[in-house]
C-alpha positions as CSV (number, residue, x, y, z in Angstrom):
1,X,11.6,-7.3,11.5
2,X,11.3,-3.4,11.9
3,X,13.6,-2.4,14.2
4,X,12.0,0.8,15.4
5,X,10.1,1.8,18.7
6,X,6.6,1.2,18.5
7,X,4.1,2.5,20.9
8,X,2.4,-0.7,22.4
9,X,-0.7,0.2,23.9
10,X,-2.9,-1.1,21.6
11,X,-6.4,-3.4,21.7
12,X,-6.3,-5.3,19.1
13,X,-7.2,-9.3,18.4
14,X,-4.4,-9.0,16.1
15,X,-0.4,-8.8,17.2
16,X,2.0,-6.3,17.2
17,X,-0.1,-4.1,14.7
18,X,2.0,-0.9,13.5
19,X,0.1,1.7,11.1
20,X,1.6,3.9,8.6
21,X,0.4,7.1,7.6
22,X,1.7,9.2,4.9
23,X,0.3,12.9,3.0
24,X,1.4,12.3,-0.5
25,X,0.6,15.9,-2.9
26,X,-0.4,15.0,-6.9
27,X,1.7,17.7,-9.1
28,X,1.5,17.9,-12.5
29,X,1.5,14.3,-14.7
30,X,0.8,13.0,-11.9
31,X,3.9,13.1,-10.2
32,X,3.6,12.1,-6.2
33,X,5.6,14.0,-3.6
34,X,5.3,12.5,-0.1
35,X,4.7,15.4,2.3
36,X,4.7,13.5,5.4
37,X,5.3,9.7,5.9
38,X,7.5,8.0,9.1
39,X,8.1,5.0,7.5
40,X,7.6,5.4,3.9
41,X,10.2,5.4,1.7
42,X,9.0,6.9,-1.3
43,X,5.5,6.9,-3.6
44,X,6.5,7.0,-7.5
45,X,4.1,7.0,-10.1
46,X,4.4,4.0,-12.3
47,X,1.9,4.5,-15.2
48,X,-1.1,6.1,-15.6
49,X,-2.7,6.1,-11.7
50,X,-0.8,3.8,-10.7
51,X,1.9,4.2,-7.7
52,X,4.1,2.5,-5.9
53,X,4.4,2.7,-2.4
54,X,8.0,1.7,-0.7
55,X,8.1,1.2,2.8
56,X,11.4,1.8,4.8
57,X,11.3,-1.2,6.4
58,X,10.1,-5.0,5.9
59,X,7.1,-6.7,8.0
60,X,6.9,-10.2,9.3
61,X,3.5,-10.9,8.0
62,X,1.1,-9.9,5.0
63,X,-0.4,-6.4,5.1
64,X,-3.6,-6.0,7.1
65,X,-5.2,-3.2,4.8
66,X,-4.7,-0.1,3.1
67,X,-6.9,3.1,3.4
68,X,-6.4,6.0,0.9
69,X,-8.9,8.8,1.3
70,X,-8.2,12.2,-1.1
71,X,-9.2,15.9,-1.2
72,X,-9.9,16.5,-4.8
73,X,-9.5,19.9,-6.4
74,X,-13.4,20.7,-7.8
75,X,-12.8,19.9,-11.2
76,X,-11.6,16.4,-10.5
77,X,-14.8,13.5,-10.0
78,X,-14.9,11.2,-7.3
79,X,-12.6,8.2,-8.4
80,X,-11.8,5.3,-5.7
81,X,-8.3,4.4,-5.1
82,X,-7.6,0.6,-5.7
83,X,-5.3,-1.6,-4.4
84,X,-3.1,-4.2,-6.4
85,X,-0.4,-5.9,-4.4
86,X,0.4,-9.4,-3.6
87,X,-0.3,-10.2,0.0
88,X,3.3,-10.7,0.7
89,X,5.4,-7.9,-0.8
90,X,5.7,-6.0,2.6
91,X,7.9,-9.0,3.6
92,X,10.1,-9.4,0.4
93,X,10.3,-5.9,-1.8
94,X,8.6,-3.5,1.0
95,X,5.8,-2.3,-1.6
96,X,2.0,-2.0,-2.0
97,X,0.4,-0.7,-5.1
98,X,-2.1,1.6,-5.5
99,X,-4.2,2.7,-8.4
100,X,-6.6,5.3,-8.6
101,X,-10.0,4.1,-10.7
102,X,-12.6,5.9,-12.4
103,X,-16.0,3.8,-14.1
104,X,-15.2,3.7,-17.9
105,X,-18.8,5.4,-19.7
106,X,-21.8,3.6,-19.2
107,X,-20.5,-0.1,-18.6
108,X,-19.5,0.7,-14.6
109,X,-16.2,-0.8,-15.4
110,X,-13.0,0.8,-13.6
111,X,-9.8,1.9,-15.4
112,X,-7.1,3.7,-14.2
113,X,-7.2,7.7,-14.1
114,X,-5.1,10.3,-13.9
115,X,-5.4,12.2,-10.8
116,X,-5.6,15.6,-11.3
117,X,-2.7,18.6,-10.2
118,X,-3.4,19.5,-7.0
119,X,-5.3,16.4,-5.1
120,X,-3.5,15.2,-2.1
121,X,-3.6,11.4,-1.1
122,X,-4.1,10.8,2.6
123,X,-2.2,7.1,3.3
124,X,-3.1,4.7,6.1
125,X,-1.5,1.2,6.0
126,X,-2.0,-1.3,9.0
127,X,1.3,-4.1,9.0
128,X,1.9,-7.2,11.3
129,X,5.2,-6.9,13.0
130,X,5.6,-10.3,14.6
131,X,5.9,-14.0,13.0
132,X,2.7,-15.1,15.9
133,X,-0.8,-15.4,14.4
């Protein structure tokens, strides 16, 4: 369980929710550098638009979601950010997966795209901290 002070007035069917936010910057090749993140360890690119976050701590139950909204530079087409993690990694290697998609020609299909220099990744992740349901 995180051991950290969590504000607790919160409405919410679901327990001890705790969001993450983190302002990760796209540099050239697509490297990530987190520019704000309580809680996050790190975000590494692992291939092409694929990264890895690492959280700094574990959580008792599966992840609730993950949000990723971007500002793009202008040259850069809207391309959706998808995630790709087991439900259970925040509770065993602390990491979520997230690749960034554009549709492949004319056959709608998504494949993982480069993001380009200069867009900036805005990170929302919703955990469970308790063992209740």
């Amino acid at each position: 369980m995180a051991n950290r002070y969590f504000e607790s007035r919160r409405y919410s069917l679901e327990k001890s929710v705790v969001d993450l936010y983190a302002i990760v910057s796209i540099g050239a090749s697509g490297a990530a550098t987190v520019t704000r993140g309580k809680g996050i360890a790190s975000v590494v690119k692992s291939t092409t638009g694929v990264y890895v976050v690492t959280l700094q701590d574990r959580y008792q139950q599966p992840l609730l979601g993950v949000r990723v909204d971007w500002k793009q530079t202008a040259a850069v087409p809207n391309a959706p950010f998808v995630y790709q993690s087991a439900a259970d990694t925040v509770k065993t290697t602390r990491t979520i997966t997230l690749t960034t998609c554009a549709a492949s020609g004319g056959s709608g299909a998504l494949v993982a795209t480069e993001p380009a220099s200069g867009n900036v990744m805005y990170i929302r992740i919703a955990l469970s901290n308790t063992e209740a349901v």
